[in-house]
SEMAR-218439 format. One record per residue (C-alpha): residue number from 0; chain; x, y, z. Coordinates in nm, 2 decimals. Example, Ala and Ser with C-alpha at 12.3 -4.5 7.8 and 13.67 -1.06 7.14 Angstrom:
residues 2
nr: 0 | kette: A | X: 1.23 | Y: -0.45 | Z: 0.78
nr: 1 | kette: A | X: 1.37 | Y: -0.11 | Z: 0.71
//
This chain:
residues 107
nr: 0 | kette: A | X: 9.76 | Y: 6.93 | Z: 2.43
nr: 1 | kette: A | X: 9.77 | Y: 7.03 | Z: 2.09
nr: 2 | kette: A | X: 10.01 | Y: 6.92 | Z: 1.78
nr: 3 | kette: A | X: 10.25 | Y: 7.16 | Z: 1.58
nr: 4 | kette: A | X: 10.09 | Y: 7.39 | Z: 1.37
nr: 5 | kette: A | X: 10.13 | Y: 7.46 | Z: 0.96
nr: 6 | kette: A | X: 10.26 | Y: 7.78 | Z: 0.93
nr: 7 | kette: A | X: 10.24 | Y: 7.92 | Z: 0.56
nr: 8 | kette: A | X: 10.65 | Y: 8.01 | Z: 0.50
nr: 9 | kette: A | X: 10.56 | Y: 8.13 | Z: 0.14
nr: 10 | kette: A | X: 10.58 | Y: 8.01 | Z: -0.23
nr: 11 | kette: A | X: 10.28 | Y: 7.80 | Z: -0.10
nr: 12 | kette: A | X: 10.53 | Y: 7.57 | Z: 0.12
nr: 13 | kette: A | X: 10.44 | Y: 7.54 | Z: 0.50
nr: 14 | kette: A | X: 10.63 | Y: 7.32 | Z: 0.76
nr: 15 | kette: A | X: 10.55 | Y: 7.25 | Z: 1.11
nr: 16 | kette: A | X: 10.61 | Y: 7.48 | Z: 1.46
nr: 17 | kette: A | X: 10.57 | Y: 7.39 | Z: 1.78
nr: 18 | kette: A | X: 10.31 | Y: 7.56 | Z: 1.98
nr: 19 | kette: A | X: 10.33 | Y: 7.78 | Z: 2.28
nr: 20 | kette: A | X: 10.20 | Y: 7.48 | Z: 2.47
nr: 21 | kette: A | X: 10.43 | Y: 7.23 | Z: 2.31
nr: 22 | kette: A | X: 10.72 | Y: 7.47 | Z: 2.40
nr: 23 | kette: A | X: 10.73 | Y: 7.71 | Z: 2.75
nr: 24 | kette: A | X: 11.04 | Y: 7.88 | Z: 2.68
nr: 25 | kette: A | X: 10.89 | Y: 8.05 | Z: 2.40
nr: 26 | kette: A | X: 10.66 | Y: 8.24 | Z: 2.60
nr: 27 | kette: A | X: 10.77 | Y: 8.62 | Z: 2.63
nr: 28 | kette: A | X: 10.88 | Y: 8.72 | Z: 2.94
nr: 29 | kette: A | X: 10.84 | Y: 9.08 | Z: 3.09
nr: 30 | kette: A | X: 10.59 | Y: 9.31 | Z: 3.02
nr: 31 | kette: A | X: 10.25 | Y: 9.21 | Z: 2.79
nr: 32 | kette: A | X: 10.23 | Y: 9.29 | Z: 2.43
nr: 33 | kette: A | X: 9.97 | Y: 9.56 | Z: 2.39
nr: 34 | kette: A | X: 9.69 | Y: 9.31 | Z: 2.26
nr: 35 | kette: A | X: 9.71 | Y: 9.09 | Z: 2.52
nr: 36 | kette: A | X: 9.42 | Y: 9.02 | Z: 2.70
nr: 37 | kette: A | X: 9.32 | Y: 9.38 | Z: 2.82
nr: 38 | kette: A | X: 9.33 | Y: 9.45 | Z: 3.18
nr: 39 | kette: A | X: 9.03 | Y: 9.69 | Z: 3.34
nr: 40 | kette: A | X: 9.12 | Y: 10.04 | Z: 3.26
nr: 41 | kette: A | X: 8.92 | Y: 10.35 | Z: 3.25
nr: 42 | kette: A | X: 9.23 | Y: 10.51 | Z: 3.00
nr: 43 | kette: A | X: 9.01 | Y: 10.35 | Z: 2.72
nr: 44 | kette: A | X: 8.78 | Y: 10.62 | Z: 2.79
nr: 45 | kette: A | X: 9.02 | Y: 10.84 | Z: 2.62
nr: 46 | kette: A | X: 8.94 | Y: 10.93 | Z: 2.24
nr: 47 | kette: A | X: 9.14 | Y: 10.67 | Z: 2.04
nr: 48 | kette: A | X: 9.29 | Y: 10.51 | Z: 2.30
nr: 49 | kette: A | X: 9.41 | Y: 10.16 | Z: 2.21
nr: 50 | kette: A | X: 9.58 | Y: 9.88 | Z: 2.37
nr: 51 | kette: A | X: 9.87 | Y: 10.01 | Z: 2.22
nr: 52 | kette: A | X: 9.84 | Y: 10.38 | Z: 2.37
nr: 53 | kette: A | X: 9.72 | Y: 10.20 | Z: 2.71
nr: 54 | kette: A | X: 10.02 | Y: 9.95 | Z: 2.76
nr: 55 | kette: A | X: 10.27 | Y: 10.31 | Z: 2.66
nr: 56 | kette: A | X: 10.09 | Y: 10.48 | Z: 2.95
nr: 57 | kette: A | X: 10.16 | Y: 10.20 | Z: 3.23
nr: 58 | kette: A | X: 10.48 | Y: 10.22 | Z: 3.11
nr: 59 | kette: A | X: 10.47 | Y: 10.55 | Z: 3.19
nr: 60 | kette: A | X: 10.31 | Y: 10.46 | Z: 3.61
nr: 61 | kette: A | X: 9.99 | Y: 10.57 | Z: 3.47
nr: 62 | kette: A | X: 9.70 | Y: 10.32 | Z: 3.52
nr: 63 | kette: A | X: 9.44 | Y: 10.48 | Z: 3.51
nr: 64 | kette: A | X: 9.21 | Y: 10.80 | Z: 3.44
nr: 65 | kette: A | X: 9.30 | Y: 10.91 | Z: 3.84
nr: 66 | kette: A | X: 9.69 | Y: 10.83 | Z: 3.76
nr: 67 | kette: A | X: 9.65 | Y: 11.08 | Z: 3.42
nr: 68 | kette: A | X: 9.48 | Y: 11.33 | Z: 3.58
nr: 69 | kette: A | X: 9.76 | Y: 11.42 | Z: 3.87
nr: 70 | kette: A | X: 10.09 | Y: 11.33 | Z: 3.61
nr: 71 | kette: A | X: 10.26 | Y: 11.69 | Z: 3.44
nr: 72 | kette: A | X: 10.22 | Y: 11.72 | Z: 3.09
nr: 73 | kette: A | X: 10.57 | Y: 11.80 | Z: 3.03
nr: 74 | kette: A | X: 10.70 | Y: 11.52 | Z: 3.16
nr: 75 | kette: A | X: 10.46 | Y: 11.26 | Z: 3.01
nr: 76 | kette: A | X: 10.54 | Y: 11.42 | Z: 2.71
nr: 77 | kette: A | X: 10.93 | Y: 11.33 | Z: 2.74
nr: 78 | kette: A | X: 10.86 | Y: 10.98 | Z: 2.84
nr: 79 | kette: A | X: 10.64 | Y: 10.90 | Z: 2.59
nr: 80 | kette: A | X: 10.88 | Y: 10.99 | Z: 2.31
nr: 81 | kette: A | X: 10.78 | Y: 11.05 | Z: 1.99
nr: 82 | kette: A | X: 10.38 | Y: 10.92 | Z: 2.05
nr: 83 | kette: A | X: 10.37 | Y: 11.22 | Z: 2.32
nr: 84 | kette: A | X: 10.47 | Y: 11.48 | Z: 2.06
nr: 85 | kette: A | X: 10.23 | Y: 11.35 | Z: 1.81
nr: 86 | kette: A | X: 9.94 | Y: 11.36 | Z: 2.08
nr: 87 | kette: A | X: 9.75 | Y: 11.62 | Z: 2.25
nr: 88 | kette: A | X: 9.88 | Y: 11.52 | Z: 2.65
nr: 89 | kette: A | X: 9.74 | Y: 11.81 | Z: 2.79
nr: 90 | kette: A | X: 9.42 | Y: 11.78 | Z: 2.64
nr: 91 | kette: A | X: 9.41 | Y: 11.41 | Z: 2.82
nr: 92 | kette: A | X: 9.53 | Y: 11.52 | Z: 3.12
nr: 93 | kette: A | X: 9.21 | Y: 11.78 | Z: 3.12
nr: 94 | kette: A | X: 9.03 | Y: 11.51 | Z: 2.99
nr: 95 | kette: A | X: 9.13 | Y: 11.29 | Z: 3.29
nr: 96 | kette: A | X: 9.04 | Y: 11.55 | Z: 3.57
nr: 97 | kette: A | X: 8.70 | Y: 11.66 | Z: 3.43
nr: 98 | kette: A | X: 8.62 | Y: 11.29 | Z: 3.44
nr: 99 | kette: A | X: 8.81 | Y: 11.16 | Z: 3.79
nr: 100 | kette: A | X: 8.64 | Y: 11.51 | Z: 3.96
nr: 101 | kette: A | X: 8.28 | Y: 11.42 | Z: 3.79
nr: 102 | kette: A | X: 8.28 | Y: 11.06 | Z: 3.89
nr: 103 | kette: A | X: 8.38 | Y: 11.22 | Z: 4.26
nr: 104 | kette: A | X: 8.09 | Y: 11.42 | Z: 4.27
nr: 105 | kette: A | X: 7.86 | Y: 11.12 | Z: 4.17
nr: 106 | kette: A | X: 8.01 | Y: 10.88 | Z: 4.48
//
């Protein structure tokens, strides 16, 4: 088990914190932050998807590029808030069903 850690706290002055493993509690509960360990996806086959953009989209019920491709636009739009207005969903979801219907046709 390891020992606290120095954490810098500025003007060159550190003190000591308890790790994660010197502490439970302090683990977050709930959902993962987005870069935690990455589950397997096939969303990072979307252009610029990150771990960010993939953890919004399972918040969203969408796991995957099968899970994209069948979701309306409109509504993934409205759940995603702001980061769906800023991004082009639709061309995802197109995106999504060219690739789920091509790696059908290979199977």
């Amino acid at each position: 088990m390891a020992g606290p850690e120095r954490v810098s706290i500025g003007d060159g002055d550190t003190e000591e914190r308890p790790t994660v493993e010197e502490n439970p509690g302090s683990r977050p509960k709930g959902d993962r932050h987005p870069n935690a360990s990455r589950p397997e996806t096939d969303l990072y086959r979307l252009r610029g998807a990150g771990p960010g953009l993939v953890w919004m989209l399972s918040q969203c019920e969408i796991h995957a590029l099968q899970d994209l491709a069948a979701a309306d636009a409109d509504v993934l739009v409205e759940r995603l808030g702001i980061v769906g207005q800023l991004l082009d969903v639709p061309e995802w979801i197109a995106f999504a069903q060219e690739a789920v219907s091509t790696d059908t046709e290979i199977c």
